[in-house]
Each structure stands twice: as C-alpha cells, then as structure tokens.
C-alpha positions in Angstrom: 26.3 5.0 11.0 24.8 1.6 11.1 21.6 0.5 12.7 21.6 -2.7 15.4 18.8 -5.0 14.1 18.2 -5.8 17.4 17.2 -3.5 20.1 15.8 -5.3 22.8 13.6 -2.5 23.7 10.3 -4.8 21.9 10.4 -7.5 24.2 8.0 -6.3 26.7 5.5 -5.8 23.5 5.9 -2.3 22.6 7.3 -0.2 19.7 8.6 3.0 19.5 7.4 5.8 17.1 9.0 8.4 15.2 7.5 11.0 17.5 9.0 9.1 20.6 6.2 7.6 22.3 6.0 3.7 22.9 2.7 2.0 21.9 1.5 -1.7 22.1 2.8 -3.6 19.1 -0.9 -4.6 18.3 -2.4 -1.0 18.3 -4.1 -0.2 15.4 -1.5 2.2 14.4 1.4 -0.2 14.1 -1.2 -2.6 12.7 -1.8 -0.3 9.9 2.0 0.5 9.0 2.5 -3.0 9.6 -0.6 -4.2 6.7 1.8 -1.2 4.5 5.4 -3.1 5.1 3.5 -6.1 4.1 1.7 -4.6 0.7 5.5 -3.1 0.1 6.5 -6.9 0.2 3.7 -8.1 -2.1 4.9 -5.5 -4.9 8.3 -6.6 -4.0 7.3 -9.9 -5.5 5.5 -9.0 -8.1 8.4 -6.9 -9.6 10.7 -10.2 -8.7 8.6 -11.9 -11.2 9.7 -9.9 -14.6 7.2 -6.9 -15.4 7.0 -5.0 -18.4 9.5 -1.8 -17.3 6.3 0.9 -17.5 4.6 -1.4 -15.2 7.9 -2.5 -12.9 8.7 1.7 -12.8 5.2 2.2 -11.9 5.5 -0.4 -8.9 8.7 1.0 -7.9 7.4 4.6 -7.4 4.3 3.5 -5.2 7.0 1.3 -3.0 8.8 4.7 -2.4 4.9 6.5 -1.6 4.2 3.3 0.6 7.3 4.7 2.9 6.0 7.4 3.2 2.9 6.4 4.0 4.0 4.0 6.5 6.2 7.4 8.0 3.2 8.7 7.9 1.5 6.0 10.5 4.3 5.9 12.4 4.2 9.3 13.2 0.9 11.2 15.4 0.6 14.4 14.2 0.9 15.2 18.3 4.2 13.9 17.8 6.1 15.8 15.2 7.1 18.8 17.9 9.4 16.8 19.6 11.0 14.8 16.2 11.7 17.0 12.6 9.4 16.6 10.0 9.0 13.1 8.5 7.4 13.0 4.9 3.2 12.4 4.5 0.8 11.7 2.2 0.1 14.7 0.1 -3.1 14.8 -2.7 -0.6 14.8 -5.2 0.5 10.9 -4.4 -3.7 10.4 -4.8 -3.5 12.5 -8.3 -0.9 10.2 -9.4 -2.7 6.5 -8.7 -5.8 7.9 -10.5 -3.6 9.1 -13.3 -1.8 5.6 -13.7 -5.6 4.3 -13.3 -6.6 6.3 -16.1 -3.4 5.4 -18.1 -3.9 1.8 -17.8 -7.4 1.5 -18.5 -7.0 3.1 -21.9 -5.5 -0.2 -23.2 -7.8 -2.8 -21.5 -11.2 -3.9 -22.3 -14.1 -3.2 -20.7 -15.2 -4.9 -17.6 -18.2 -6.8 -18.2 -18.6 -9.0 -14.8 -16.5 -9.3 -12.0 -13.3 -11.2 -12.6 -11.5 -13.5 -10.3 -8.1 -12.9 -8.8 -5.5 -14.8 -11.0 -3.6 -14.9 -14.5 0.0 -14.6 -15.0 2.0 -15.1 -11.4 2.8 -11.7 -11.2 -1.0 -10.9 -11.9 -1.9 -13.1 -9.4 0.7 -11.6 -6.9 -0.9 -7.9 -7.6 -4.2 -9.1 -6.9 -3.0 -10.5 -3.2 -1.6 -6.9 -3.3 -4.7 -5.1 -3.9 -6.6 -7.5 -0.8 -4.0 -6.8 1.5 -4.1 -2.7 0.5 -7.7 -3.4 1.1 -7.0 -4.8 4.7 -4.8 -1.7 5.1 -7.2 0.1 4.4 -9.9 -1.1 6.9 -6.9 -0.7 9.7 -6.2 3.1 8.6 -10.5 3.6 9.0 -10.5 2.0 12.8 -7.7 4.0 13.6 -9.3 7.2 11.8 -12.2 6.3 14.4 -9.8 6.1 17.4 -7.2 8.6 16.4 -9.3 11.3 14.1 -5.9 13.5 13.7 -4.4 11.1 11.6 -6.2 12.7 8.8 -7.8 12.1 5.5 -5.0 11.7 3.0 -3.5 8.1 4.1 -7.0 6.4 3.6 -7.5 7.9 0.8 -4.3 7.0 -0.9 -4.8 3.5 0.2 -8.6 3.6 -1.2 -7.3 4.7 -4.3 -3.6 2.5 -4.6 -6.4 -0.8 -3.9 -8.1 0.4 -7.7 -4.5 0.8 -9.1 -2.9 -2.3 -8.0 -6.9 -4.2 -9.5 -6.3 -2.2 -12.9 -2.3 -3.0 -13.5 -3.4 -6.9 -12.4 -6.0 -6.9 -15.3 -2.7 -4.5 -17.5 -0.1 -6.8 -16.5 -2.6 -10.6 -17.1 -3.4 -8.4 -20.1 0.0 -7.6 -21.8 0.9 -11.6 -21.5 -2.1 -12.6 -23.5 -3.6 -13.9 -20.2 -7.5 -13.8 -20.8 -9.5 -13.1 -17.6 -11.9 -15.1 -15.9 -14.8 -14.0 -15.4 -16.7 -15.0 -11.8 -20.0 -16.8 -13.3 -22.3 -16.2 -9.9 
C-alpha cells in the first residue's frame, strides 16, 4: 500500500505522532526529530561524496539508528498503549558509537589543539553533521526538561553520535592525506 505525500491534515500547523496525538509543528519534540531527519540528510551527503566502504558502512548503520531515534521522538512513551511498539534507543546503539570512536582513534594522531571544521568535502560535510547532532542534542535536553519521560537513552546517543561523526571527520580528512588545521587562538 502506498502512502499520499500529501495529507492536508498539517495545514492548520500541527503534526501527528506515532502514538496519535496532534502537536504544534514547532514543539520541541518535532523540533528534535526534525534537527535528526536533518543530521540523516547531512550523512546522506557525505556518503554521496565517495567514502572509504568501512567508513560509508559505518555511516550507513547510524542512518538506520537515527530512524529509530527519530521513532523514538515521535513517539511519548504515554503514547505507545494505543499504537504497537515502535523501535527506541537501546545502550547497545551507545556501545556501538563509542566502539567505532575507539576504532577510529587507533589510526589518527593525537589531538594536540582544537582543529577547525574542514578538509576533504566529505570531511567538511561530517563536521556540519557533528554541529547539527549537537543542535539535536540541545533540542532532546529542552524537551528532557519539559517532557522528563522521554528518557535518558536518546540524548545520550546523540551526545555520544556528536564525538563519532568529530572522530570519522578527522578519519575520513585523514585517510585522504588531508592535514588538519589547527585553530591558532
């Protein structure tokens, strides 16, 4: 069955969630799954552009974890009694960034001074990645404030997906031969 891209039920400035209710289309909640589609978009690019294939599969898994952290969003927990089950964030997606972390640092140099965002296009395109993760991030915290039952496990994927996407940048600048350069404040 195929889905109409257009539903007309947005126009008056709401959204539907997976658990049924209808919210404002600028509550912090759509916000946040909204900051997600648009990291997903980023890494979309940065694939586009020709990555090494550890580094492309790599970027492919978290696009499939970034679904399911936008389900996650889009989904109170107060919600899920009236909709089946939609997929969350689970500490092993969490395990897995630090593990590709790890991974990846074996092979660079150490940092000795902040960097600054750039290198190969597809370097540059992670580091745009890692500052909108990090504006992801600060939308997941305000709605942590307002909505407390959203739990721990989104921000702290996004906290820790932010230090991944920073670390492949530096991999990916790294495995073209792309020196980096260092912010001289």
């Amino acid at each position: 069955m195929a889905f109409r891209i257009y539903t007309r039920t947005g126009d008056d400035g709401t959204t539907g969630l997976f658990g049924g209710a209808r919210v404002a289309k600028d509550s912090l909640r759509i916000e946040g799954y909204g900051d997600v589609d648009e990291l997903n978009s980023a890494l979309g690019l940065a694939r586009a552009q020709g990555l090494r294939r550890d580094h492309d599969e790599l970027l492919g898994l978290v696009q499939e974890q970034l679904f399911i952290l936008g389900a996650d969003l889009a989904t109170p927990l107060r919600g899920e009694d009236r909709r089946p089950a939609v997929p969350r964030v689970t500490a092993a997606e969490v395990v897995c960034l630090e593990q590709a972390i790890d991974d990846l640092e074996e092979n660079l140099p150490a940092l000795t001074s902040f960097i600054l965002p750039g290198g190969t296009p597809a370097g540059a395109t992670l580091h745009l990645a890692r500052t909108i993760c990090r504006r992801a991030e600060r939308r997941i915290v305000a709605l942590l404030h307002q909505e407390p039952e959203t739990g721990p496990l989104p921000l702290q994927y996004v906290n820790r997906l932010s230090d991944m996407l920073f670390v492949l940048a530096r991999a990916v600048n790294h495995a073209a031969g792309v020196a980096e350069h260092p912010w001289h404040g």
